[in-house]
C-alpha positions in Angstrom: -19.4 -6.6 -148.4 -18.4 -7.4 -152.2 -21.1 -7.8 -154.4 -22.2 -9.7 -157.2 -24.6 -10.6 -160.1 -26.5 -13.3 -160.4 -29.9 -15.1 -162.3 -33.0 -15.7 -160.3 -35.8 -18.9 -161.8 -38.0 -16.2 -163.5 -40.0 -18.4 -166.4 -38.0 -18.9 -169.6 -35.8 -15.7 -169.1 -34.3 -15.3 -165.9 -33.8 -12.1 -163.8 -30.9 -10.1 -162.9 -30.1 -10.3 -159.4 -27.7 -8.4 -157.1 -26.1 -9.8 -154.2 -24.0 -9.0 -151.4 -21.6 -11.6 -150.1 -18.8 -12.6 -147.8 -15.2 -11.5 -149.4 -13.5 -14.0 -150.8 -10.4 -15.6 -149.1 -7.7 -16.6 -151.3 -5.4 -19.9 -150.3 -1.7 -20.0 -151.0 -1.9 -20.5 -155.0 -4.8 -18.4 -155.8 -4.5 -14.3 -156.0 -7.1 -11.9 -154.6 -8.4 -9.8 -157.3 -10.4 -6.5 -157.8 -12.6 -7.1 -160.7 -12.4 -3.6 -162.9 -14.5 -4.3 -165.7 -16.1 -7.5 -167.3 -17.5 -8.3 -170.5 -21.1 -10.0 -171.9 -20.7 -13.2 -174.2 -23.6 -15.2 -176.4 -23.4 -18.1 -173.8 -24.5 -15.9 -171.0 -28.1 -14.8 -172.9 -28.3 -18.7 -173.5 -28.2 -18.9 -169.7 -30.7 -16.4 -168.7 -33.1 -18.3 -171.7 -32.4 -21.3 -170.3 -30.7 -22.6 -173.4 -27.5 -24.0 -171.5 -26.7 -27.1 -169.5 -26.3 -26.8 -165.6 -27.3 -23.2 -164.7 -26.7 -22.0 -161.7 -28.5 -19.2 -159.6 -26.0 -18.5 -157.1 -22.8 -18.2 -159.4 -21.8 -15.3 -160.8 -22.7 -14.4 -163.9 -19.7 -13.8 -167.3 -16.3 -15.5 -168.0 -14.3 -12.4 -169.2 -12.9 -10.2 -166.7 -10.0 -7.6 -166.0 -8.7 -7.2 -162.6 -6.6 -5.4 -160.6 -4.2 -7.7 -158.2 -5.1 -7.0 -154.2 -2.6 -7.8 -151.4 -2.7 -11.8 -150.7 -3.7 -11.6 -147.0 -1.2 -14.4 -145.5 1.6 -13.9 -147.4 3.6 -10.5 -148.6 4.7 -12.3 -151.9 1.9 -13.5 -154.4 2.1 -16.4 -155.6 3.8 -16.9 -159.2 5.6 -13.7 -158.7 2.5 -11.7 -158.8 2.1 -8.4 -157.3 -0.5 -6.2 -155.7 -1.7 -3.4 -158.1 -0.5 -5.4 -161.7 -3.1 -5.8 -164.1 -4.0 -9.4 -165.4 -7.1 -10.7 -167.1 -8.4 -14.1 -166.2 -8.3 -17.6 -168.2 -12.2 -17.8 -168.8 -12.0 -22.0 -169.0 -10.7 -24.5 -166.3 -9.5 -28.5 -167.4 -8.0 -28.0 -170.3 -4.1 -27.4 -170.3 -2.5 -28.0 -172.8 -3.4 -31.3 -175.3 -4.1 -29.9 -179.1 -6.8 -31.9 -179.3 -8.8 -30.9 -176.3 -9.2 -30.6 -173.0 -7.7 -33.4 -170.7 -10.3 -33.4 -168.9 -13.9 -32.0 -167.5 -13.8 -28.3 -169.0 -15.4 -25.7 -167.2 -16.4 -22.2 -168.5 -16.8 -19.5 -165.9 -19.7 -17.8 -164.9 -23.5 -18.8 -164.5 -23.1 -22.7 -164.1 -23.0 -25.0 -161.6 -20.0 -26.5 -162.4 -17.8 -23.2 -160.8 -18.3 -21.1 -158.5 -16.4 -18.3 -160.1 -17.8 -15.6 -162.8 -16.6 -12.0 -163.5 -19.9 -10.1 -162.9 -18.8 -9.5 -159.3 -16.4 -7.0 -157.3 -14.1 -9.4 -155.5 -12.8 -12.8 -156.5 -10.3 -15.6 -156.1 -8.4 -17.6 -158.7 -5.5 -19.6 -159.1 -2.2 -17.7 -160.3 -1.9 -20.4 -162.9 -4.9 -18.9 -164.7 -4.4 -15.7 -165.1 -1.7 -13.5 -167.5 -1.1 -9.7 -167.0 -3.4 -7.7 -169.0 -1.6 -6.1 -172.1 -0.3 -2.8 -171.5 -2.0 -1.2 -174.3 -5.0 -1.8 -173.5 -7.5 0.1 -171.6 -9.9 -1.7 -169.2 -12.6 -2.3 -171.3 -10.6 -3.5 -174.0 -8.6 -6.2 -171.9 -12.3 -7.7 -170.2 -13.0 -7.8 -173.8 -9.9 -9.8 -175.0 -10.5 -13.4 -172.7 -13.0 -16.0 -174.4 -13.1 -14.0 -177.7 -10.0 -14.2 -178.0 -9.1 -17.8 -177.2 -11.6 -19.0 -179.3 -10.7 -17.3 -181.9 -7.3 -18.1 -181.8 -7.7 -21.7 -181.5 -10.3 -21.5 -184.4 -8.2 -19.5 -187.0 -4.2 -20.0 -185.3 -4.9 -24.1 -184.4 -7.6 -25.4 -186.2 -7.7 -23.8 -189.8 -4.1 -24.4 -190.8 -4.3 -21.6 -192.7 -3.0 -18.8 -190.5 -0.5 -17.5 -193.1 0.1 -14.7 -195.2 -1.7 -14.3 -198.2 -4.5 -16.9 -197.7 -8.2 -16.4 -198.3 -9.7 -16.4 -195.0 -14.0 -15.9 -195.0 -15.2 -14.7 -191.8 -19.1 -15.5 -191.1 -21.3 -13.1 -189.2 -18.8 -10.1 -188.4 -19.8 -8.1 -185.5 -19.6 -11.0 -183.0 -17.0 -10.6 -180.5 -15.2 -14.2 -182.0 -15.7 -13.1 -185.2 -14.0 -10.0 -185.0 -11.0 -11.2 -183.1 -10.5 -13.7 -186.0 -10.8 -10.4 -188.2 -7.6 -9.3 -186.2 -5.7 -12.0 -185.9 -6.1 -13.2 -189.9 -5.1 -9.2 -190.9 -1.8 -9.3 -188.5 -1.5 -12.3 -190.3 -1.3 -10.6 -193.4 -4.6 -13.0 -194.9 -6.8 -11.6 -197.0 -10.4 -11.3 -195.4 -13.9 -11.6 -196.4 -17.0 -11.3 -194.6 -20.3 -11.8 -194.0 -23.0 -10.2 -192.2 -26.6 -8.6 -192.8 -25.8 -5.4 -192.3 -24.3 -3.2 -194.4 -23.2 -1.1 -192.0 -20.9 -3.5 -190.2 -19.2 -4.7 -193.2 -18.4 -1.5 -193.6 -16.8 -1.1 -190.2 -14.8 -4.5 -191.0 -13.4 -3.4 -194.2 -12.0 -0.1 -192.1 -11.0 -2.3 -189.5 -8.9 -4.0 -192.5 -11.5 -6.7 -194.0 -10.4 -7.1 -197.9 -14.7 -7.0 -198.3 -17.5 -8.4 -197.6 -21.2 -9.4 -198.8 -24.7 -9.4 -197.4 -25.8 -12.8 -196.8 -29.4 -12.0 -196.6 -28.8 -12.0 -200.6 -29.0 -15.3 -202.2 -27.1 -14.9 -204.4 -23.7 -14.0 -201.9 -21.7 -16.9 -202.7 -21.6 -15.6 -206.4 -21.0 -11.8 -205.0 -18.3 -13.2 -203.2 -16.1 -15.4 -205.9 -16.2 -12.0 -207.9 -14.5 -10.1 -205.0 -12.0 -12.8 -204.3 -8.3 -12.4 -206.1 -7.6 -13.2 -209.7 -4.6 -14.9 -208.4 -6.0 -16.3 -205.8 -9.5 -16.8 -207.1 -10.9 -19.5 -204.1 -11.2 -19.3 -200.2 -8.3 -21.4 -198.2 -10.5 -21.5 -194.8 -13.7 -20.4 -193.6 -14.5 -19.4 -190.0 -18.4 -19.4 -189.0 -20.0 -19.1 -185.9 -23.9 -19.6 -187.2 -23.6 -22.9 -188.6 -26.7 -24.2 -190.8 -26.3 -24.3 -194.4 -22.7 -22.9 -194.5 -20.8 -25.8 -196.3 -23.4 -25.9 -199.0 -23.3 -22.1 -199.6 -19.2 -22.1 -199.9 -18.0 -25.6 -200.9 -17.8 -24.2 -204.4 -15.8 -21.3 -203.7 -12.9 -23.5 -201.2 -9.7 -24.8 -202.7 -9.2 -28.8 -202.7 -8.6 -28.9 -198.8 -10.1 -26.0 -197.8 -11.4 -26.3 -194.2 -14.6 -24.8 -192.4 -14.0 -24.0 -189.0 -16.9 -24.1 -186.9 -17.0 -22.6 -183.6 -20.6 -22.0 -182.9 -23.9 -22.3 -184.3 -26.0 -19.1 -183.6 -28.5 -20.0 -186.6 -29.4 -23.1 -184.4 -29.3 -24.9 -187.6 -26.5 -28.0 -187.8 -24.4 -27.8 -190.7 -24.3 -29.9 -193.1 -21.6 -31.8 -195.3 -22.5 -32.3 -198.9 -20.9 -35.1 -201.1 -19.5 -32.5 -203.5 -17.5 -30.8 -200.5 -16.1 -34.3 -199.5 -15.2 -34.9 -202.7 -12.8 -32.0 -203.0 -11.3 -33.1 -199.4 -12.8 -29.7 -197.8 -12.5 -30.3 -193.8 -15.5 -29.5 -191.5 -13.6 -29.0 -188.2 -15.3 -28.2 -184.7 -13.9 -25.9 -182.3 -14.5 -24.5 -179.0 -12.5 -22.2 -176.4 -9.3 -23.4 -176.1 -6.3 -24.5 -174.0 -3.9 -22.4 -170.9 -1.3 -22.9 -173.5 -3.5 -21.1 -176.5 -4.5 -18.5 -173.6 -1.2 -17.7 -173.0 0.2 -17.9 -177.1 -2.9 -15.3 -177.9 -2.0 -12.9 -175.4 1.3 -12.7 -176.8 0.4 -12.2 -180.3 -2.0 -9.3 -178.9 0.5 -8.3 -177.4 3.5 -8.5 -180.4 0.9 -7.3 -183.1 -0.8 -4.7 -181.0 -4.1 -5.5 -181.4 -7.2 -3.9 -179.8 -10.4 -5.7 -179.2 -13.4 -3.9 -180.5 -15.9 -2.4 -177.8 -19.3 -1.8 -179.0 -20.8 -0.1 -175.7 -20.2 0.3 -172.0 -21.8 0.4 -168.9 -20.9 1.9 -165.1 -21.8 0.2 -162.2 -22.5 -3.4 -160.9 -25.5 -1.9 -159.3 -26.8 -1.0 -162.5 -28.8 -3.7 -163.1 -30.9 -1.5 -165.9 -27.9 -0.5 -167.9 -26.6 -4.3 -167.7 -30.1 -5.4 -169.0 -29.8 -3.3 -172.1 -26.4 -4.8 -173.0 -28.2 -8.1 -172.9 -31.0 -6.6 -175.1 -28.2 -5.6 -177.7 -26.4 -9.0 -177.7 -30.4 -10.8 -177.9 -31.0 -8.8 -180.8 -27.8 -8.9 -182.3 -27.4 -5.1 -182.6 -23.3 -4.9 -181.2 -20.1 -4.6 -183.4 -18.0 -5.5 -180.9 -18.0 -6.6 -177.2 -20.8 -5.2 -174.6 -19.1 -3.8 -171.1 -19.7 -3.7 -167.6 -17.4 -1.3 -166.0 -17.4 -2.4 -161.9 -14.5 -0.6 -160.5 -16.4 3.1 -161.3 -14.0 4.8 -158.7 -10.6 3.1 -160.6 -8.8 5.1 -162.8 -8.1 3.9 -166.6 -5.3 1.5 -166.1 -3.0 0.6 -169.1 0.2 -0.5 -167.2 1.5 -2.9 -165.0 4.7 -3.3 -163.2 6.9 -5.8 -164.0 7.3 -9.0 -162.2 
């Protein structure tokens, strides 16, 4: 029997739990997929603490996933043209097609909630065609579980939401080593942007700056927002967007350093703090701009610009083995503490080998 992972009520941090369960039968729309590898996000350490609405203990646990496509049992053609043995990685949202201004209607993230009963922490699963793309050849497995939410967030953040997803621009990206931030890090740089960080570790912002980041500062320093004019262009000298996950005082840190117009994209807030609009940043017209996940269509428009552009998600570390409930626990330990550069893996499909083809529809 497949099996899977899920939470059990354990006080204010619930327990990892392995399950064995029927296999999943697909109808005529949906493909049967082996689940190779899947990939840890914030939200799903908000679940086990109990921090996020309608938890579940019988769904399986993550929303980013690579798969490999299994034969559909009643019919020798998959649907949307799919075949057994390609490679796709699965839409982590459901409701929201393709309105710019959100979904069109209730929107559903995968994995640990009540509202599904799909997640990616498992060996077998079911989806429709409609939400999945094939993985991109480049990739490795690890790599392409890492790509799904990350991604889409933060292409929808930076690619729909900023307006400032063009060559040359100032782009500050809050808090690198978070898997969104660092896709924005990759997407602004094959944009040809100029990016700045911020993070309080040294170390990272020195991965970011080989990863192609113009600099960055510590923001554990006060004084940041001054280290940071002085690294910005001389002809150039003022940030076009800003991209933060951690919300809290942001906007009062950086208002003096945006252009008239500038806009704040916020896509999180892992500070727990709300952020906060002062009058001088409304007076120069700078935008404060929520963002979260994003539509089919921007699923499908980021995994062609990974795909044009050739860019590699960043994995931070890797685990083998759905049954390795101890290993799975410490990549939970390094997104709680905040430890990772990069995304934190489970590979499932231990026996598979490294896939980084598919054939062609």
């Amino acid at each position: 029997m497949p099996r899977t992972v899920t939470i059990s009520p354990s006080g204010d941090y619930h327990t990892l739990t392995l399950n064995n369960v029927p296999s999943p039968i697909p109808k005529p729309h949906e493909l049967l997929l082996k689940v190779v590898t899947a990939a840890l996000n914030h939200r799903d350490v908000y679940i086990r603490q109990n921090l996020y609405p309608s938890i579940s203990f019988g769904t399986p646990l993550l929303a980013d996933g690579c798969a490999i496509v299994l034969p559909h049992p009643n019919s020798a053609a998959g649907p949307k043209g799919f075949s057994a043995s390609q490679r796709v990685i699965i839409n982590p949202g459901v409701g929201w097609l393709s309105d710019p201004f959100g979904p069109e209607k209730a929107y559903t993230v995968l994995g640990g909630t009540s509202t599904t009963t799909l997640g990616t922490l498992q060996e077998m699963i079911a989806v429709p065609a409609d939400d999945v793309e094939l993985a991109p050849i480049h990739l490795s497995n690890a790599e392409a579980a890492a790509l799904p939410l990350t991604g889409l967030t933060a292409w929808r953040a930076f690619s729909t939401k900023s307006g400032n997803a063009v060559e040359g621009r100032n782009i500050l990206v809050t808090g690198i080593g978070g898997g969104v931030a660092l896709m924005v890090l990759l997407f602004a740089i094959a944009e040809g942007c100029n990016v700045f960080v911020t993070s309080s570790s040294t170390e990272k912002i020195d991965r970011a700056k080989i990863l192609g980041a113009r600099d960055g500062v510590n923001y554990t320093d006060e004084r940041w927002p001054k280290a940071l004019r002085e690294k910005l262009p001389k002809h150039r000298p003022f940030l076009d967007a800003v991209i933060d996950g951690a919300g809290g005082d942001i906007v009062d840190n950086i208002w003096r350093l945006m252009k008239f117009g500038g806009v704040v994209v916020s896509y999180g807030m892992t500070s727990m703090g709300q952020p906060n609009l002062p009058m001088q940043a409304v007076m120069k017209n700078i935008e404060l701009k929520g963002s979260t996940m994003g539509s089919r269509r921007e699923f499908a428009e980021m995994v062609r610009f990974v795909n044009e552009k050739k860019i590699r998600p960043v994995v931070e570390r890797v685990v083998n083995g759905i049954d390795n409930l101890q290993g799975i626990e410490g990549l939970y330990e390094d997104m709680k503490e905040g430890k990772q550069f990069g995304k934190l893996i489970v590979v499932i499909d231990t026996d598979g080998k490294e896939n980084q083809g598919n054939p062609k529809l």
